[in-house]
C-alpha positions as CSV (number, residue, x, y, z in Angstrom):
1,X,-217.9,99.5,-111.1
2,X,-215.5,96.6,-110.7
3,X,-216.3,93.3,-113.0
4,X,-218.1,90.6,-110.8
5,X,-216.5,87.4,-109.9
6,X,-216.9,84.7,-111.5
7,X,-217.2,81.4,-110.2
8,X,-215.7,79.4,-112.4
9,X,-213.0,80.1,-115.7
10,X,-215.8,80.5,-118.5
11,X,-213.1,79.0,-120.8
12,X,-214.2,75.4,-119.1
13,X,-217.5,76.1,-121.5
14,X,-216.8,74.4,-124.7
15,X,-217.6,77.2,-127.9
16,X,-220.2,74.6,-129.1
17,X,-222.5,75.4,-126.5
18,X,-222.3,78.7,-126.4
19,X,-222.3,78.7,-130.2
20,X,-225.7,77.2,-130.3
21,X,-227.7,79.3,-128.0
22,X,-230.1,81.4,-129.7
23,X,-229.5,85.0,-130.4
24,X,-229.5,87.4,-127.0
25,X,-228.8,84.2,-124.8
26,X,-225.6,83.5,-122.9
27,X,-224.6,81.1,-120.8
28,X,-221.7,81.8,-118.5
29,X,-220.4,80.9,-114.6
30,X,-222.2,81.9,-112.1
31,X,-221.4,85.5,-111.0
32,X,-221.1,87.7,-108.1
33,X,-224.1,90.0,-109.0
34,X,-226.6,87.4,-110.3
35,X,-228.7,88.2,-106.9
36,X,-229.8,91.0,-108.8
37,X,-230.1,89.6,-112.0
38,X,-233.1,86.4,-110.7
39,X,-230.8,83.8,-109.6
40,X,-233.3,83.0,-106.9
41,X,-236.2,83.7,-108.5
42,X,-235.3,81.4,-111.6
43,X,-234.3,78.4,-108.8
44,X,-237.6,79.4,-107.2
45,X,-239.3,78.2,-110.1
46,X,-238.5,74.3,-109.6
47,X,-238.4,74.1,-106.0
48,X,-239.2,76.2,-102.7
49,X,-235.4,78.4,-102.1
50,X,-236.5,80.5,-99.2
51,X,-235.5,84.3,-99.1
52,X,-231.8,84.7,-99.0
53,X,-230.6,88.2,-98.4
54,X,-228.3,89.5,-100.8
55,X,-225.6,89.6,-98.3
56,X,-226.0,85.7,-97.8
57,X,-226.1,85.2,-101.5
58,X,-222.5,86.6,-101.3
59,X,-221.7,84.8,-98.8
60,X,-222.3,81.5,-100.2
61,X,-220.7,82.1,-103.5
62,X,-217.3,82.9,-101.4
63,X,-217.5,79.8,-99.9
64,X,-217.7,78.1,-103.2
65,X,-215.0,79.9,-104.7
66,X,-212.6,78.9,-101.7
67,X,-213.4,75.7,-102.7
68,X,-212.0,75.9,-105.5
69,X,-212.6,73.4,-108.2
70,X,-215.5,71.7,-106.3
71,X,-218.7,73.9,-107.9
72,X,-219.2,74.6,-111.4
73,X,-222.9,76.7,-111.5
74,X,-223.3,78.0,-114.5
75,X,-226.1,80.1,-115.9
76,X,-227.9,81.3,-118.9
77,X,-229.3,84.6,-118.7
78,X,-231.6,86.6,-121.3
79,X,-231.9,90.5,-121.4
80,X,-230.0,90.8,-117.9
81,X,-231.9,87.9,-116.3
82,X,-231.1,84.3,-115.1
83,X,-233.5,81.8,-117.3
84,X,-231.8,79.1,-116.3
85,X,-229.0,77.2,-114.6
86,X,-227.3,74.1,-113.7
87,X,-224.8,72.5,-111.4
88,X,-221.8,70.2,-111.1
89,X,-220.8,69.6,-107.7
90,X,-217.2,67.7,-107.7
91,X,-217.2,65.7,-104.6
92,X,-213.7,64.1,-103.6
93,X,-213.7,60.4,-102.7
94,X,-211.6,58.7,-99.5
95,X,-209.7,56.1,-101.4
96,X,-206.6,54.7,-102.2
97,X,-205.5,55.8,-106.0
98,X,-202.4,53.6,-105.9
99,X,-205.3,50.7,-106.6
């Protein structure tokens, strides 16, 4: 089987992070196969997420790869399982950078 995508470069997370998780816990980009691995079930925890089908999962993390450097979701995962994650949504401004 092919690697999943990633969503993001993992180089854009700095060594010290990943350098102070403890043992058997990695935190990495978001991936094509996290469906599987309790992506919603870990966002499910905080706040009501519906039941996406896996196929909408997918479809949803193409969007945000076509948009490219706009979301950063990155995830810690434990023994094949999402534990946690987070997100940095880059939204572009309408404004004049000559100012």
């Amino acid at each position: 089987m092919a690697d999943p995508q990633r969503l993001f470069s993992a180089s854009l997370i700095p060594a010290s992070v990943t350098e102070g998780l403890p043992d058997g816990f990695v935190i990495r980009p978001l991936a094509s196969n996290d469906y599987a691995k309790g992506f919603y079930e870990c966002l499910g925890v905080l706040t009501w997420v519906g039941e996406p089908t896996e196929s909408e999962f997918l479809d949803r993390f193409r969007e945000m790869v076509d948009a490219k450097d706009t979301y950063f979701f990155a995830v810690l995962e434990y023994r094949d399982r999402i534990v946690g994650t987070g997100c940095l949504v880059v939204e572009r401004k309408l404004y004049d950078v000559s100012c």
